[in-house]
N, C-alpha and C positions, 0 to 999 in steps of 0.2 A: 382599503386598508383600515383596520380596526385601530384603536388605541388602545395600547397594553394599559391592562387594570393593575394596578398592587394590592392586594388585601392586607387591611390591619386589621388585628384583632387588638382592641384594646383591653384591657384584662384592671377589673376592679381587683384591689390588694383583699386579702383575706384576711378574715377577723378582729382587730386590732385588741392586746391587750391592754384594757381600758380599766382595773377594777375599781377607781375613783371616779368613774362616771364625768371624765370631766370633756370639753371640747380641747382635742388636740394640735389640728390645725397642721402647722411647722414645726412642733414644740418636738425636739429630740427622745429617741429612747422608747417610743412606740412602736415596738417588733407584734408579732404578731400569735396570738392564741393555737392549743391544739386545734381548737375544730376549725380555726384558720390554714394552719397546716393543709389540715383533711380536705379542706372547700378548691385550695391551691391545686392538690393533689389531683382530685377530681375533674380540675378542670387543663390542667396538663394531660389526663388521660382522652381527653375529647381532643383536644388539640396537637399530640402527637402524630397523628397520622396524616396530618396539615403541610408537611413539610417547612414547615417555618425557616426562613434564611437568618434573620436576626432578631435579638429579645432584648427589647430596650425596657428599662428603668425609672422611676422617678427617685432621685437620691436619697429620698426619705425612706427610714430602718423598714416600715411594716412594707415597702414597695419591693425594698432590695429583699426582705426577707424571702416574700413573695416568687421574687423573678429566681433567686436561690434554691428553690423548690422547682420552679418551673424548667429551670434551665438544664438539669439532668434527665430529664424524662422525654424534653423535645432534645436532646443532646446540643444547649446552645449555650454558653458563657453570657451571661445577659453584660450589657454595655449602658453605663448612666448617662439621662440626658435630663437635663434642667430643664426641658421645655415640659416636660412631663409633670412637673411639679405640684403639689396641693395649692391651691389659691392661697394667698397671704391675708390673713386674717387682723386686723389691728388689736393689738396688745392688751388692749383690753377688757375683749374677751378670751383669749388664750387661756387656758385653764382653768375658765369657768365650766361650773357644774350643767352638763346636758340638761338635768331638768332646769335650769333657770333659762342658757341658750334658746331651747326649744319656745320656748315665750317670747324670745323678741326674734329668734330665726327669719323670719317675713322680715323683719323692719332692716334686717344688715342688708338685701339691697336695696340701697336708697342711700342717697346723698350725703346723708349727715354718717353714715358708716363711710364711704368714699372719702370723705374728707380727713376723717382721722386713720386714713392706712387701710381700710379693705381692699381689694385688689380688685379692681372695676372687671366685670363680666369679658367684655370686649377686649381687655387685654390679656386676661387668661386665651379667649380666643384667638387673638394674636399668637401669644406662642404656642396652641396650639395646631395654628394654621403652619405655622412655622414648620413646625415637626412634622404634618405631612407633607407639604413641600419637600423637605428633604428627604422624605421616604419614600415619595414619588419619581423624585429625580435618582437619587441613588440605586433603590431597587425598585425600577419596573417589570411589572407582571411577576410579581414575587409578592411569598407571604410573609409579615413581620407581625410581629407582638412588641404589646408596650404595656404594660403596670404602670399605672397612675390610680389616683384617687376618683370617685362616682363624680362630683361638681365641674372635674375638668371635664372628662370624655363626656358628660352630660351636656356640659356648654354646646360642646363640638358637633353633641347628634342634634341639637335643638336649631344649630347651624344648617347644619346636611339639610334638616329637614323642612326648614323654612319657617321656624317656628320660633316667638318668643321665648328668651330662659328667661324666669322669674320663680318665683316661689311655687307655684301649681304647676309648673311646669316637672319639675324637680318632684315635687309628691309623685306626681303622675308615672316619672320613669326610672325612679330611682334604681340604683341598681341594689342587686344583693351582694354580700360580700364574695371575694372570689368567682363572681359571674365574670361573663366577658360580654361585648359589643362588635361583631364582625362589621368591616367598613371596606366594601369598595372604591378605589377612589384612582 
């Protein structure tokens, strides 16, 4: 006897409208662009013929936007789940400007980010072990989707795959906007 597999498709949100260039993070009110739209779109057309049972969420606007797109084309009412959530970022960087972020990017993992409020690697991990625990026990041998942001589902495959998350690790796999990441599990 085999073990029934589930497939996730985890699904990077599409485009985010960003025209302040700033780091968003948590920060409320980032829905998401036309050609985010279109990237959603595209990738709802690859993944309808998937059968999808359920279209989970991360509560944040450019995710829901996202799964709001996605959910009529696989014919699925997406459903929110907190586990799916953007890493929490400390305050202050929060709506600092990409190009400054991008100069100390490397340095927020690490200790001295951790201490004032970044959200340690491993526990993003955590809850995203969580979420497939429960996708695994709920629906086996069944196909689900989830919209989250590229640093979670990124953590997750550097898990699968036996391999350090750190900063090249992230260069190396980043996702594109609106792509996806199929996951046996």
């Amino acid at each position: 006897m085999t073990d029934k597999k589930t497939t996730v498709y985890f699904i990077r949100h599409g485009e985010v409208d960003n025209p302040r260039q700033v780091l968003y993070g948590r920060l409320p009110g980032f829905g998401i662009t036309e050609r985010g739209q279109s990237e959603v779109e595209e990738t709802g057309k690859i993944l309808k013929p998937e059968n999808i049972k359920v279209l989970f969420s991360s509560p944040l606007k450019r995710t829901i936007d996202s799964a709001k797109i996605l959910g009529p084309i696989i014919g699925i009412k997406p459903v929110i789940s907190k586990l799916l959530l953007e890493a929490h970022f400390p305050p202050s960087v929060l709506g600092m400007p990409l190009v400054d972020f991008w100069k100390i990017e490397p340095a927020i993992y690490s200790d001295f980010y951790y201490k004032i409020g970044m959200e340690k690697p491993e526990e993003i991990l955590a809850r995203m072990e969580k979420f497939v625990s429960y996708v695994k026990s709920n629906y086996p041998d069944e196909r689900v989707a989830a919209v989250s942001s590229a640093d979670t589902i990124l953590i997750l495959k550097a898990k699968i795959e036996g391999k350090e998350w750190n900063w090249d690790y992230k260069k190396r796999n980043m996702m594109k906007t609106g792509s996806f990441l199929k996951l046996e599990i």
